[in-house]
N, C-alpha and C positions, 0 to 999 in steps of 0.2 A: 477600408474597414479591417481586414484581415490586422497587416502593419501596427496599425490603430489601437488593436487590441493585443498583439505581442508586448506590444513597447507599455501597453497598461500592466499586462500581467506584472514584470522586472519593476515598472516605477513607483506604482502603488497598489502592492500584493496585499498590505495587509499582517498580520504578526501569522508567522508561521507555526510556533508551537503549540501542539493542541490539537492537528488540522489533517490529521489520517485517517482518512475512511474507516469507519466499524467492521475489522470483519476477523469472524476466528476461524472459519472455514473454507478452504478456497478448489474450486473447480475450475481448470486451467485446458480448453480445448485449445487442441492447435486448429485452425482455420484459416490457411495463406488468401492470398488477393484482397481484394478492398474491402473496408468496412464503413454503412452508412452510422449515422448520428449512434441508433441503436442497433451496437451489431450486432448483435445474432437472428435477428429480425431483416438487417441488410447487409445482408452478404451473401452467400453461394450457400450456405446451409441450409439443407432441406425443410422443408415448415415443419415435420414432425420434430425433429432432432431442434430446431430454436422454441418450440415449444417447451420439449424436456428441459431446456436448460434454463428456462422462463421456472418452470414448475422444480427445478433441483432450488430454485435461489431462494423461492417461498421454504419449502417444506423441510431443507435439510437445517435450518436456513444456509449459504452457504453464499459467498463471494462467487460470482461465475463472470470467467475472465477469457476471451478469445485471444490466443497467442498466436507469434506468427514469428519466424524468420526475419534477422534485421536486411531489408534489402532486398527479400524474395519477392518472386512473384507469385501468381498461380501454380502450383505444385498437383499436376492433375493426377499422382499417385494417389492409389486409393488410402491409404493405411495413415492413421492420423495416430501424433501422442495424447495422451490423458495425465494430466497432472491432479491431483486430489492433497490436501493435508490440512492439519492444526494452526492454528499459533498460540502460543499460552499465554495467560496472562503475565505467568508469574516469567517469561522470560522460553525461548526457544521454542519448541515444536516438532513437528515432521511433516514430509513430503515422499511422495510416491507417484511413481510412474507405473501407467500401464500403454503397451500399445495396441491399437483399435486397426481390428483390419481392413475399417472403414466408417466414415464418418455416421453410418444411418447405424451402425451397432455400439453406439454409444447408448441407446434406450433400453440397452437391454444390461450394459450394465449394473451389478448392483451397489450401489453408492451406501444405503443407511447407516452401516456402522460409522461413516462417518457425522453424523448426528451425536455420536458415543463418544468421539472421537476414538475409535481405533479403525485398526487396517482395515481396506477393502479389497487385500491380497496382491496390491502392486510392487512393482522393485522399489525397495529404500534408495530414495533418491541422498546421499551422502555426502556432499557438497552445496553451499549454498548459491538458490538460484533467484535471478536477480529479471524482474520484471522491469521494463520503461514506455510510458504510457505516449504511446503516436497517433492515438486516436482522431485526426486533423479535424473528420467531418464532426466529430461531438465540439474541438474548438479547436481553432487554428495554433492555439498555442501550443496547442499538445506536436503538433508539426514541426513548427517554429523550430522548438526547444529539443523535442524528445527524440527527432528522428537522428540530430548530429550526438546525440549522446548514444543512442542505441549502434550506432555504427562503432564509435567511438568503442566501446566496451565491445562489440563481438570481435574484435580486432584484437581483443586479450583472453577474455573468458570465451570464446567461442561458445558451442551451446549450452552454455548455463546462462545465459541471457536469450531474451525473448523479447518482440516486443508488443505491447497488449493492450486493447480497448480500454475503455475509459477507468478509472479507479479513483476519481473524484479530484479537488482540489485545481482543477485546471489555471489558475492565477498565479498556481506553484510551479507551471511547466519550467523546465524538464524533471520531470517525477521519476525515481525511484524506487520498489519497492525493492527488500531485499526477505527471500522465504530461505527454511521456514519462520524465520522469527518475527516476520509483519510488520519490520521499522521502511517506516517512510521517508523519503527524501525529497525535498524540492529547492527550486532553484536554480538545477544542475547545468554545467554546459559539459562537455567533454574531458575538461583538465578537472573541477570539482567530484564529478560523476566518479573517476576513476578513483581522486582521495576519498572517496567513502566508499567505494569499493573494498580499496585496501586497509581503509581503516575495518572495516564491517570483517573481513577475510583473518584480522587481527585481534579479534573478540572484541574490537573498539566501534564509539559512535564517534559522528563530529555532532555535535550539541546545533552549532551557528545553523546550520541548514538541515536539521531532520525535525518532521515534523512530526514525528509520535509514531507511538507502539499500537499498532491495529486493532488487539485484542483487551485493548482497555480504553474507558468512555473519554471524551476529550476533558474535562477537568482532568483526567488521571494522566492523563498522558502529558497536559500540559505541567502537572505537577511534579511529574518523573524528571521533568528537562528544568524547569525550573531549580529542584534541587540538586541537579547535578552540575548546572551551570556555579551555584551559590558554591559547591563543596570540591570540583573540578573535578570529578568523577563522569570519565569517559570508557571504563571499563564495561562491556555487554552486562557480565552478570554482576557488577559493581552495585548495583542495585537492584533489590528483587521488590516486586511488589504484591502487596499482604493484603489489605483491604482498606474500605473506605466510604464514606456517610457523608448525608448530604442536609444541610439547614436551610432552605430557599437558597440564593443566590452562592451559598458556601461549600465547597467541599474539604473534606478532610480526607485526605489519603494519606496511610503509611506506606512507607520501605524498608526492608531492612537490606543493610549491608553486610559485607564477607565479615567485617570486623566484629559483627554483633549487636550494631547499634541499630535502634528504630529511628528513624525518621517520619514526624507527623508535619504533613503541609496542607497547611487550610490557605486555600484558594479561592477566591471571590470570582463567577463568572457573569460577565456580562455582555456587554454591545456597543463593538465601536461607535462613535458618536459620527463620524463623520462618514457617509455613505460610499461606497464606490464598485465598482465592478467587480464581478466574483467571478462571470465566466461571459466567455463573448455573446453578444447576442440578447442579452440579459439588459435589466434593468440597473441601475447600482440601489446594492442595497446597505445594511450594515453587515460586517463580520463580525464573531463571538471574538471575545479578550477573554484571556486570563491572569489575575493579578494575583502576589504571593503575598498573604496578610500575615501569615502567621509561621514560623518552622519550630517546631520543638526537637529536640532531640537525647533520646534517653539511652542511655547504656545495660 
């Protein structure tokens, strides 16, 4: 079964554009040793502290993500990191470090401002840091795929990579995320992972394997990729995006670019017709499509 469902994830994933998790705020506990299906509910975290991080996900809302060492084990040093930040729609963000001189004084931090999105008084994290999802017990593929990419990259970036409980899309393993700007990647194996590394370190995306911008809905994000693939625009801030309206099945989203121009792309969403796996374990069901009906472009 395991096999089974790796070899489904690579043969029949499904269209990748469009397909990164929602999220504009994210809470990043480091937590070494195993983690079950749902980690912070299994793993070594005290029931108080996986409660708070159950209740930081509702109320801030916020992404809450167990990090860990690529390779480590159980680290029975008390003092844990805290990673907190943004992503923006319109492109970038921030991230910050704090460090906890133990895992149970994490409840007493104060997180709210980030709801504001401003500081909650940690170090400016000033380098981009790059999560890889090994979550095996949530699916095997996140194993498969993610653990030889996470090795792979602490081998270059050393601690600016991490690697961290589930962040959706498991048929995409090896996942990527790269903070603070919340582009995703899937597909990856160790030689890919590192060109979008470098590209991403370059102000560049690779279009072929990233699957959207976290901080905006999947029509948007499938839109963003869509007309950059059309205009060959792989510069980060090559495209910003403005806003965007929806008619039933239609989206319309604009960008504009460095040169001045807007770009409107009406997008039709819908559901693949032919069913298949989305995560192991699972039923097959359909995946969302996104098709590009319309580009205008005004100066």
């Amino acid at each position: 079964m395991p096999d089974f469902c790796a070899d489904i994830s690579r043969a029949d994933p499904g269209p990748i554009g469009g397909t990164a998790s929602r999220a504009r705020r994210w809470v990043l506990v480091e937590q070494p040793g195993g983690w079950g299906r749902d980690a912070p509910n299994e793993s070594a975290l005290p029931p108080e502290t996986a409660r708070h991080l159950h209740d930081l996900s509702r109320t801030l809302p916020a992404r809450v993500l167990l990090i860990r060492r690529s390779g480590g084990g159980f680290d029975d040093a008390p003092h844990r990191t805290l990673m907190v930040g943004v992503s923006r729609v319109d492109g970038g963000g921030w991230l910050e470090r704090l460090q906890l001189s133990s895992i149970e004084a994490l409840v007493d931090v104060d997180l709210r401002g980030l709801s504001a999105g401003t500081t909650v008084g940690g170090r400016p994290v000033d380098e981009p840091t790059y999560l890889v999802c090994t979550n095996g017990k949530h699916d095997v593929c996140c194993a498969t795929y993610g653990l030889p990419v996470a090795r792979a990259l602490a081998g270059t970036l050393g601690d600016r990579v991490w690697e961290c409980s589930h962040v959706g899309g498991d048929r995409f393993a090896g996942n990527l995320v790269c903070l603070p700007d919340g582009i995703f990647y899937g597909h990856l194996d160790p030689d890919t992972a590192a060109a979008a590394v470098a590209a991403h370190e370059a102000g560049r995306l690779l279009p072929a394997v990233c699957r959207g911008r976290s901080a905006l809905s999947f029509a948007a994000q499938a839109a963003e990729l869509l007309v950059r693939e059309q205009f060959g625009i792989d510069q980060l801030d090559g495209l910003r995006y403005l806003d965007s309206d929806r008619d039933g099945d239609l989206h319309r989203v604009r960008f504009a670019t460095t040169d001045g121009r807007v770009m409107a792309a009406t997008v039709r969403q819908g559901r693949d017709a032919r069913p298949r796996m989305l995560t192991c374990g699972t039923a097959p069901t359909t995946a969302p499509t996104h098709e590009l009906v319309d580009l205008h472009v005004a100066t």
